[in-house]
C-alpha positions in Angstrom: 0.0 0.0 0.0 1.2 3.4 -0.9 1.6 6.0 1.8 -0.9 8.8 1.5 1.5 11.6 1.0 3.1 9.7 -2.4 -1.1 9.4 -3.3 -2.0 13.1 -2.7 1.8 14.2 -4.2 0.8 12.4 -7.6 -3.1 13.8 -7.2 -1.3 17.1 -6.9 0.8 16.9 -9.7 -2.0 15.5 -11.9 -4.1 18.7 -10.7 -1.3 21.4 -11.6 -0.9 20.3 -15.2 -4.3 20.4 -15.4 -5.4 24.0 -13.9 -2.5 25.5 -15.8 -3.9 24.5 -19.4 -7.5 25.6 -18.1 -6.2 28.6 -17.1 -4.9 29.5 -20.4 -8.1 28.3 -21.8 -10.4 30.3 -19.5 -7.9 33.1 -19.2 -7.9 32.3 -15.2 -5.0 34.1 -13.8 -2.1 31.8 -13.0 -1.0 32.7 -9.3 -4.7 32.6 -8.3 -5.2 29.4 -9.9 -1.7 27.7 -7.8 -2.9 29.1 -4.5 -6.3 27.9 -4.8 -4.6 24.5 -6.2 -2.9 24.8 -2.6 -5.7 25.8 -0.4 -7.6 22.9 -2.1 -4.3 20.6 -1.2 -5.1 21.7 2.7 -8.3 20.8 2.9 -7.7 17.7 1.0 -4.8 17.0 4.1 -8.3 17.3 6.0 -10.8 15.2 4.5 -10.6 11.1 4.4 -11.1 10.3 0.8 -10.4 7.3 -0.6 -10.4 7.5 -4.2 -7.8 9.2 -6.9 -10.4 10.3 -8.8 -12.1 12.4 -6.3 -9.3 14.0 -4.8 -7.8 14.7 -8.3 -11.4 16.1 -9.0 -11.9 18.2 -5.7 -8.4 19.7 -5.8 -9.0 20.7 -9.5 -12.6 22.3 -8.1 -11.0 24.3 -5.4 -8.5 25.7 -7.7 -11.1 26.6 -10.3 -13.3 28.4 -7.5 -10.7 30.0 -6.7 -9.9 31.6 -10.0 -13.5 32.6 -10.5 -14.7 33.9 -7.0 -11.3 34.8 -5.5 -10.8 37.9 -7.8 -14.3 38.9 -6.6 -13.8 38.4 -3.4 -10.5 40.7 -3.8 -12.5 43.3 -5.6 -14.5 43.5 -2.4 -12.4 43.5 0.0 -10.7 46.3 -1.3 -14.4 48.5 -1.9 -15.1 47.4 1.7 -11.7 47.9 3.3 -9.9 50.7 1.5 -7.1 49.8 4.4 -6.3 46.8 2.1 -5.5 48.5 -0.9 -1.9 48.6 1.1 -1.0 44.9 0.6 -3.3 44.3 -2.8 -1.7 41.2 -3.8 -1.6 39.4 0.0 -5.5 39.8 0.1 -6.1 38.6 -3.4 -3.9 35.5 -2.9 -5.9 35.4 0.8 -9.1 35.6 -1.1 -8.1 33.1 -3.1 -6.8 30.6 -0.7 -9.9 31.2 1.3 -11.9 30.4 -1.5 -10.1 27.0 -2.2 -10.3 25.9 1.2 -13.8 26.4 1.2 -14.6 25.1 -1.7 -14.4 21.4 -0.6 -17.2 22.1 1.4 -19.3 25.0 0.2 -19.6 23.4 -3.4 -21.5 20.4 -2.2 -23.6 22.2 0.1 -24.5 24.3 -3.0 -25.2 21.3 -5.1 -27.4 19.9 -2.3 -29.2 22.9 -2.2 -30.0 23.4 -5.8 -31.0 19.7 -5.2 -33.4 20.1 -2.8 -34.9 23.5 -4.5 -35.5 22.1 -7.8 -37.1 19.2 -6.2 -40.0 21.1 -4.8 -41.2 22.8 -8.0 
């Protein structure tokens, strides 16, 4: 049995080739797109999953949500706290960690509630 580190090491490559060519596609920005990668890497440290595929998968998620909603979420934060504008590119990489930590958790919920709404129609 391989130890977990060498599985999420090889999950993690896989991911980075990956979210580089989307990112060109997409026109993503890079650095956004490699801290979310590594915000999705610590909450994959996190959660017990068992398969490849779905850690490959959710890592490649959280560094996607990152690239769309953390330069949103840095756009904001700098309207909201003009005290930011001071140490731009920390907040947008914060945003965009922030935004692929969470993502292991807030895209499910998301999906579950979309579920549920379009259910009771």
């Amino acid at each position: 049995m391989t130890e977990p580190a060498t599985i999420t090491a090889a999950g993690g490559a896989l991911a980075l080739g990956t979210v580089t060519l989307t990112g060109s596609i997409l026109g993503l920005e890079y650095d956004v797109l490699l801290v979310g990668l590594a915000g999705g890497l610590v909450a994959l440290s996190m959660v017990d999953q068992t398969s490849r595929l779905k850690m490959v998968i959710s890592v490649m998620t959280s560094a996607l949500v990152a690239g769309y909603v953390g330069p949103i979420a840095h756009a904001g934060a700098l309207e909201y706290f003009p005290w930011t504008a001071k140490s731009a590119d920390a907040v947008r990489w914060f945003c965009a960690f922030a935004a692929g930590v969470s993502a292991q958790t807030i895209v499910p919920l998301g999906l579950g509630w979309l579920k549920k709404r379009g259910g009771s129609q």
